[in-house]
C-alpha positions in Angstrom: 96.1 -111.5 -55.7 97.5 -112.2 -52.6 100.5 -115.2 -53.1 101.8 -117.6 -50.2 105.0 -116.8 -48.2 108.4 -118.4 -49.4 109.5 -118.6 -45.9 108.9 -122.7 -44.6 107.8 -123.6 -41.6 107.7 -127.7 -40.7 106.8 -128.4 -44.7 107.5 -131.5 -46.5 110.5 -131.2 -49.2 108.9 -133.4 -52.2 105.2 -133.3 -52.5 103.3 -135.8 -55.6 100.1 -134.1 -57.0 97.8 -136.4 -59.1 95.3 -134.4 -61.1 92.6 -136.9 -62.5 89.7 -136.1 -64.6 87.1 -134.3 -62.3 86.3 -130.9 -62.8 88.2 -128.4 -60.8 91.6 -128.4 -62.1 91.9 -124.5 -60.8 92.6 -125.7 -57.4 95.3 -128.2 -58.8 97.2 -125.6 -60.9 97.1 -122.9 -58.1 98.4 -125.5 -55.8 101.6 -126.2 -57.9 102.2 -122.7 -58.3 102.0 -122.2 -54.9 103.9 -125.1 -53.8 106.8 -124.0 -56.2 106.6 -120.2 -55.2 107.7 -122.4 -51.3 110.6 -123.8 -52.6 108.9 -127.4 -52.4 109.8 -130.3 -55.1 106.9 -131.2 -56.9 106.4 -135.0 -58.8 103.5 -134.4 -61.0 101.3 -136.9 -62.4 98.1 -135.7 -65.2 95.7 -138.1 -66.1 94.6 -139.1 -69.5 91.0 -137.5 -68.7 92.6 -134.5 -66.7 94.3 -133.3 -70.0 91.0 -133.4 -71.4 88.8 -131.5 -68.6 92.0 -128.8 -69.1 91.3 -128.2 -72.4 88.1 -127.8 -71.5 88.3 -125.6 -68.6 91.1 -123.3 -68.8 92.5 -121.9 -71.6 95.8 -123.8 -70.9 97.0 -126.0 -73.9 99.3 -128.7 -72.9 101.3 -130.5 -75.4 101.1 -134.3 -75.3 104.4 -135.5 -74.4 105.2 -135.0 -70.4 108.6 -133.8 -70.7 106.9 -131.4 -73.3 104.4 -130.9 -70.7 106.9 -130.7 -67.5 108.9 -127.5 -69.8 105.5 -126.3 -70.0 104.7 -125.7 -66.6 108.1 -125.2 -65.3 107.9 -121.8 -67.5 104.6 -120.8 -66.7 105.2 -121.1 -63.3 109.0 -120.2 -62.8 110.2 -123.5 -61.5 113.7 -123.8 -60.9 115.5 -126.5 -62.5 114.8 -129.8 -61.2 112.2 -128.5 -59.0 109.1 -130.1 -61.0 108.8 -133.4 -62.5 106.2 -134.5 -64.7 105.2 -138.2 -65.2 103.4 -140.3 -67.3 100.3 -142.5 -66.0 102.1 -146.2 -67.0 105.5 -144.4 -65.9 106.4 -147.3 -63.5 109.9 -146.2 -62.9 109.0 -143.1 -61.1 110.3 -142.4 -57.5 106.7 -142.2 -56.6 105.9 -146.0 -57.5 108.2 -147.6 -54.7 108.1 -147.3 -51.5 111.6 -146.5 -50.9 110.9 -142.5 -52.5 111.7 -139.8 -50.7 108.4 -138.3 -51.1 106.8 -136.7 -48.2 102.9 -136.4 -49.2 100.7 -136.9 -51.9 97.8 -134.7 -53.1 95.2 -136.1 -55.1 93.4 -132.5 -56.4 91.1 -133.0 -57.7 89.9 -136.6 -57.2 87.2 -137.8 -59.7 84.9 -140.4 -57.8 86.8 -143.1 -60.2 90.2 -142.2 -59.2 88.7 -142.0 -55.3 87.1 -146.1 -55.7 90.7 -147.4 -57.2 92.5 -145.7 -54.0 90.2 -147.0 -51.8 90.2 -150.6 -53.3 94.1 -150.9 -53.9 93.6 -151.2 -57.7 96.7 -149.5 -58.8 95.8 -149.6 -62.2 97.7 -146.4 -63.4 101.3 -144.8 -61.3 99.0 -142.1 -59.8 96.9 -144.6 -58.2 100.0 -146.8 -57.6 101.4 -143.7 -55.9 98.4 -143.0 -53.5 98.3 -146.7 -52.4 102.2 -146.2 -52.1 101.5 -143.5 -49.3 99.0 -145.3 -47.5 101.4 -148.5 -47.0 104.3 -145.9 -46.0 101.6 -144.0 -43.6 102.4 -141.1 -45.0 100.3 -138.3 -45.7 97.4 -138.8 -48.2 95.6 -135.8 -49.1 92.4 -136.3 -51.6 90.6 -133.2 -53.0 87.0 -135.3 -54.3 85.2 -132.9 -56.5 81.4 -134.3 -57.3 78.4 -133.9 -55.8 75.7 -135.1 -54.7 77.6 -138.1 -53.6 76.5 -141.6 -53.8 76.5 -144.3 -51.0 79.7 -145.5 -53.0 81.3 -142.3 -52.9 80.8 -141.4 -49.2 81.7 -144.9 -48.0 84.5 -144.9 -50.3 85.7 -141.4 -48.3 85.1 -143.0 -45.0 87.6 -146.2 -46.0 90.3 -144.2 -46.8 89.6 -141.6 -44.0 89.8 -144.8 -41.7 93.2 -145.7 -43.5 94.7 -142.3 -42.4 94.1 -140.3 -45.9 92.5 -136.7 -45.4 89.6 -135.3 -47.4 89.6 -131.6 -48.0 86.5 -130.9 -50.1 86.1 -128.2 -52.4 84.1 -126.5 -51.1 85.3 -123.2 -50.3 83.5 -120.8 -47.6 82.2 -118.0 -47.9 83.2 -116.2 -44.1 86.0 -114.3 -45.3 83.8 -112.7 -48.4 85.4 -113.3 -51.5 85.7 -111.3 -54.2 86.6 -113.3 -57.1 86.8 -117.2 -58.4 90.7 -116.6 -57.3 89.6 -116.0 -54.0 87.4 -119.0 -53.9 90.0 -121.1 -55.2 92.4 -120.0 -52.8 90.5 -121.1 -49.8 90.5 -124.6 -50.6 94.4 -124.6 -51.5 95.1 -122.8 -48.4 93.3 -125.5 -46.2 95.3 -127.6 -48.7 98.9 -126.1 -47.8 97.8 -126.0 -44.4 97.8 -129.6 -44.1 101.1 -130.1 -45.8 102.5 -127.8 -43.4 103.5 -125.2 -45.9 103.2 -121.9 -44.4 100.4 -119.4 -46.8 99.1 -116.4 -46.5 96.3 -117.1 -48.8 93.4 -116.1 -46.2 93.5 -114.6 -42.8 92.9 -117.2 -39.8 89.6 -116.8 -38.0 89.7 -114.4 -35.7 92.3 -112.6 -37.8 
């Protein structure tokens, strides 16, 4: 499998990625590893429902406590120490939850269309939320990853809000141009359009033209 460069380019330092409960939690986990593998800080936040839809689509097992779960994925993905933090959903102390954190862009992957209606309304109900209204008030980058389809009226009008607000939506929907081989290749298309808008150099596909 081919793995993104370590070398940085204009990258952020810190990076939040919220995984909520829509399917699709592939791209999330191969988006931390890759994010780690480029020296970037990562402040994690899992849903209550994501835990579930991991159980039920990988055959990862996370344990229930997050600093049980933040030892978890710092082995399995070779983080160095401090490099990944792991927080819980009423976690309200978190650098993420003020405005004054030195984060530099937030990934919602993936965003289930429940998640995606709280951003766009300001609900805040939960720090992953909290944290994606956070960036929008700081205009700073706001990446969302929605994975449902068909969409609703709601859904699409509820992309074009935050679109208007500055947030980006990178679908998953990966193409097909560069003719994959395997679900990894798949995957990696949409977190290479991902890293490409965080400014984290990958060589996870060629460029067109390439």
């Amino acid at each position: 499998m081919t793995t993104v460069s370590t070398q940085q380019t204009k990258a952020p330092r810190i990076i939040a990625l919220g995984i909520t409960g829509a399917s699709g939690v592939q791209y999330s986990f191969r988006l931390l590893e890759c994010l780690l593998a480029a020296d970037q800080r990562v402040y994690m936040m899992i849903s209550k429902a994501a835990q579930v839809v991991i159980g039920m689509e990988t055959e990862m097992s996370l344990p229930g406590r997050t600093a049980d779960i933040q030892k978890a994925l710092a082995e399995k993905y070779n983080a160095a120490d401090n490099q990944l933090k792991v927080y819980g959903e009423d976690e309200w102390t978190a650098p993420v939850a003020s405005g004054s954190n030195d984060v530099n862009a937030m990934v919602v992957c993936p965003c289930s269309m429940g998640a995606l209606s709280a951003i766009a309304c300001g609900a805040s109900n939960n720090l992953l939320e909290r944290a994606a209204d956070v960036m929008l008030k700081e205009r700073k980058k706001l990446i969302i990853v929605p994975r449902e389809t068909p969409y609703s009226d709601i859904h699409l009008e509820n992309m074009l809000k935050l679109s208007r607000m500055g947030a980006v939506m990178v679908d998953a929907n990966p193409g097909f141009y560069n003719r994959p081989e395997s679900i990894d290749d798949l995957v990696d298309f949409v977190v290479a359009k991902i890293l490409d808008q965080l400014e984290v150099e990958q060589k996870l596909q060629p460029r067109w033209g390439e």
